[in-house]
C-alpha positions in Angstrom: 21.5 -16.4 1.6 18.2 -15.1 2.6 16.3 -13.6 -0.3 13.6 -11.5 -0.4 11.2 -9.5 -2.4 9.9 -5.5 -1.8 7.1 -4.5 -3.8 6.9 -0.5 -3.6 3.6 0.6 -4.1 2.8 4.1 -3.8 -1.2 5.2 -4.1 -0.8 8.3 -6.2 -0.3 8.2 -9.2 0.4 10.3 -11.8 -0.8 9.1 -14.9 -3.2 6.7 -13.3 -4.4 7.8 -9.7 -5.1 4.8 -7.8 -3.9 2.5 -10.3 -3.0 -0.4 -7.5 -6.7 -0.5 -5.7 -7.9 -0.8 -9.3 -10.3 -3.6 -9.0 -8.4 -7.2 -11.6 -10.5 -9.2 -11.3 -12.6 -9.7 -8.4 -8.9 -8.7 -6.7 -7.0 -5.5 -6.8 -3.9 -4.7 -8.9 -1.7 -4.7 -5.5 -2.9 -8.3 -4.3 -2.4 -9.9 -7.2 1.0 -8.5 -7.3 1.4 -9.8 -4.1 0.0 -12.9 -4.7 1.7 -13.8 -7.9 5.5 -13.0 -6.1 4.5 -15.1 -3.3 3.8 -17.5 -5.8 6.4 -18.0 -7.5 8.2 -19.6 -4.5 11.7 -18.1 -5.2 11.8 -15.8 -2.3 12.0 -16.0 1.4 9.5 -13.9 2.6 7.8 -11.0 0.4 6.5 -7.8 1.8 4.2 -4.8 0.3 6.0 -1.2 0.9 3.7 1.9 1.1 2.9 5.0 2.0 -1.3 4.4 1.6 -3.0 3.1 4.7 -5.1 1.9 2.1 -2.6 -0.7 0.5 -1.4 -1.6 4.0 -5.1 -2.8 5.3 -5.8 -4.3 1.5 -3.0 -6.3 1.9 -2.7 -6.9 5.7 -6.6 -7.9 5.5 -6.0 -10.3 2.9 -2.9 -12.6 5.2 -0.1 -10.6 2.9 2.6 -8.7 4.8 2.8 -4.6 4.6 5.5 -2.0 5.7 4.0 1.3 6.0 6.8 3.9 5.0 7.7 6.4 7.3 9.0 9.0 5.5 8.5 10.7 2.0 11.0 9.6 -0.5 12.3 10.5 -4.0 12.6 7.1 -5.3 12.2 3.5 -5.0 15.4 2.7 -3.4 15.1 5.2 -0.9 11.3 3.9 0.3 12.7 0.1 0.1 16.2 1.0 1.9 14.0 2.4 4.9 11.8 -0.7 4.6 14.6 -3.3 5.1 17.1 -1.4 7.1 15.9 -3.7 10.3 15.0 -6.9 8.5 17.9 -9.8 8.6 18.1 -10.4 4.5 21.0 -10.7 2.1 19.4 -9.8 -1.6 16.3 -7.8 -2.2 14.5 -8.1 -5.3 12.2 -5.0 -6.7 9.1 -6.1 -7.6 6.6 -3.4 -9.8 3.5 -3.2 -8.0 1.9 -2.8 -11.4 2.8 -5.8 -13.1 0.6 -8.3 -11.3 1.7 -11.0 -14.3 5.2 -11.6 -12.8 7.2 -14.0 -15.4 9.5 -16.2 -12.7 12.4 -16.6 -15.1 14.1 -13.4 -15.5 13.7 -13.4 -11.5 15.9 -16.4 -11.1 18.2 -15.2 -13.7 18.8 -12.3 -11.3 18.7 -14.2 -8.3 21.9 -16.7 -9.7 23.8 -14.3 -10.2 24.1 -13.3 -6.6 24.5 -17.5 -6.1 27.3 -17.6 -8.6 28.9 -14.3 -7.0 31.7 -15.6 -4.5 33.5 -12.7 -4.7 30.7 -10.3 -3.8 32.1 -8.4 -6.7 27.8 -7.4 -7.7 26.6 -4.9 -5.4 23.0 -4.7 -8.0 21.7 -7.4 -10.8 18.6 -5.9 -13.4 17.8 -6.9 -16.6 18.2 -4.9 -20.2 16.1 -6.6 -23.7 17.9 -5.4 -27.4 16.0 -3.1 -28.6 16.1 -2.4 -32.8 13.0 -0.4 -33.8 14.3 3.1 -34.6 11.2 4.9 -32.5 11.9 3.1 -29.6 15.6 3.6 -29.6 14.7 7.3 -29.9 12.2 7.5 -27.1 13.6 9.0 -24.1 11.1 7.2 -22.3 12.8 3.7 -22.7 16.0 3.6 -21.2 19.1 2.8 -22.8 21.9 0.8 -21.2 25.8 0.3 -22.5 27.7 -2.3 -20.3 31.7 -3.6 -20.7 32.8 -6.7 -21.9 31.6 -8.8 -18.7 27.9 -7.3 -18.8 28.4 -4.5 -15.7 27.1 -1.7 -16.7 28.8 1.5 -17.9 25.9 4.4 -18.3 21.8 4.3 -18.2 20.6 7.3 -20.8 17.4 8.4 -21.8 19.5 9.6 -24.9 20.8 7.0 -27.2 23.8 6.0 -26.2 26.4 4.7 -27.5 25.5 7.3 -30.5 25.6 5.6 -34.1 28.5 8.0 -35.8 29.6 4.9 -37.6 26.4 2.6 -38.2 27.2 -1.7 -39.3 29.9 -1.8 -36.5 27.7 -4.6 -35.1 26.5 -1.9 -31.7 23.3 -3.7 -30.3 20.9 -1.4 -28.2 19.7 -2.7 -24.9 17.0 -0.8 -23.3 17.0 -1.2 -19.3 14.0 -3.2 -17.7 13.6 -1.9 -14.5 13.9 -5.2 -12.4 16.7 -5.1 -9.6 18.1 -7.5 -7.1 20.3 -5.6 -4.3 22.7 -6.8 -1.7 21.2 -4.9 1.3 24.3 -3.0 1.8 24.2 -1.2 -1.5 20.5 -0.1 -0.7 21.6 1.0 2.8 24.6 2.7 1.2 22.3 4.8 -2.0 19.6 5.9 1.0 23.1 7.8 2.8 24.2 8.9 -0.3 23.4 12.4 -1.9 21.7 12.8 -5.5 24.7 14.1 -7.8 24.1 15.4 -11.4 23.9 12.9 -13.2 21.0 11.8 -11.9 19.1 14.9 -11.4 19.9 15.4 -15.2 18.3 11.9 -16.3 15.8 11.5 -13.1 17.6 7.8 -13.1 18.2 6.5 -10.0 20.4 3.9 -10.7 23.4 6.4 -11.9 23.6 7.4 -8.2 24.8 3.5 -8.0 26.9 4.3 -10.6 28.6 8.1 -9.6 29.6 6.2 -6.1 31.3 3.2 -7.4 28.7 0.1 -7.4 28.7 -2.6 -9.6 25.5 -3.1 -11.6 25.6 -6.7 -13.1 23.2 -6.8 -16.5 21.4 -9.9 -17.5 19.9 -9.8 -20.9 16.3 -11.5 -21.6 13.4 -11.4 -24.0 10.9 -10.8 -20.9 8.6 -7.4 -21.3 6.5 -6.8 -18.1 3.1 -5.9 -18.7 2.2 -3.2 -16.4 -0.5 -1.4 -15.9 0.0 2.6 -16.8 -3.2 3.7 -17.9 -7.2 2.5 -17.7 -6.6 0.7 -21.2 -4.0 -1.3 -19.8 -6.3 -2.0 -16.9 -8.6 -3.2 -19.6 -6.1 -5.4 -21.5 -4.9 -7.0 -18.1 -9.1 -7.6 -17.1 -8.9 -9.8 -20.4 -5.9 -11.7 -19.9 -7.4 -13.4 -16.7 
């Protein structure tokens, strides 16, 4: 089973324009991302996605391997479905270009479950943490997960789902971290497939894997990427070295 890891790294940015060229350092945001996946020896080969000739030459220049992306495209799985269409690989693992501290465990977590899948019955693995601070159960901006009995999930929500009519029932809420491992034919499949409403309702890509059918396989962890959003994250990460 060949594995391998897709970081997307687009240069524009909304909250933080050129957050990935950002100097970390002595090294930009996007190489140590690199760097740090490469290191962790737990994939095949690992390649830089982009639409920023920029990031291509950064990363090119520096030994690392760059896809330039050939179209414009509404979401991470479209820009890394185009990237791998061509390349002979089994499971692709996401990797945020803006986390440049990449914690190896939660990786292999969602790497054995593709090992421990004979059936093939996963077409996608990500990760979800328990969440139990009311704010951030509330905040639209951390997204909620509910999954069945054998952790596949059932509905991503920005809302807070499942809603507490009836509180002590013992409900746990797990908020989505947006890690994923993918059998290359679910990616090929979601870049064919059209956005229904769900999705343009949430702006959460995973429900189109959901509204067509595929299997999402949850692994819960205590892992919290750091990634840098803003210039005082950039700060934060500049001290952590």
């Amino acid at each position: 089973m060949k594995i391998i890891a897709v970081i997307p790294a687009r240069y524009a940015s909304t909250r933080f324009p050129a957050k990935l060229m950002q100097d970390l350092g002595g090294k930009t945001v996007i190489l140590r991302t690199y760097e740090a996946a490469v290191e962790t020896h737990l994939f095949d080969d690992v390649f830089v996605v982009t639409d920023s000739d920029l990031i291509y030459d950064e990363i090119v220049s520096q030994g690392g391997k760059a896809i330039m992306s050939i179209k414009e495209h509404e979401s991470g799985s479209d820009r890394i479905a185009e990237a791998v269409e061509h390349l002979d690989v089994d499971i692709v693992i996401n990797v945020q270009g803006d986390e440049p501290f990449i914690n190896a465990e939660p990786l292999k977590e969602i790497i054995e479950v593709f090992k421990n899948d004979e059936d093939k019955k996963v077409d996608l693995a990500s990760l979800m943490r328990q969440i139990t601070d009311e704010d951030e159960i509330n905040n639209p901006n951390n997204v909620k997960v509910v999954t069945d009995q054998n952790a596949f999930a059932l509905y991503f929500s920005r809302s807070v789902i499942p809603f507490p009519r009836e509180r002590n029932v013992g409900v746990r809420y797990m908020q989505h971290i947006g890690i994923y491992a993918f059998r290359k034919q679910a990616l090929l499949d979601f870049y064919s497939l059209p956005m229904k409403s769900l999705e343009a309702s949430e702006k959460l890509e995973q429900l189109r894997y959901l509204e067509f059918g595929k299997r999402i396989k949850m692994v819960e962890t205590t892992h919290v990427g750091i990634g840098i959003d803003t210039i005082e994250d950039l700060e934060k990460a500049r001290k952590m070295l």
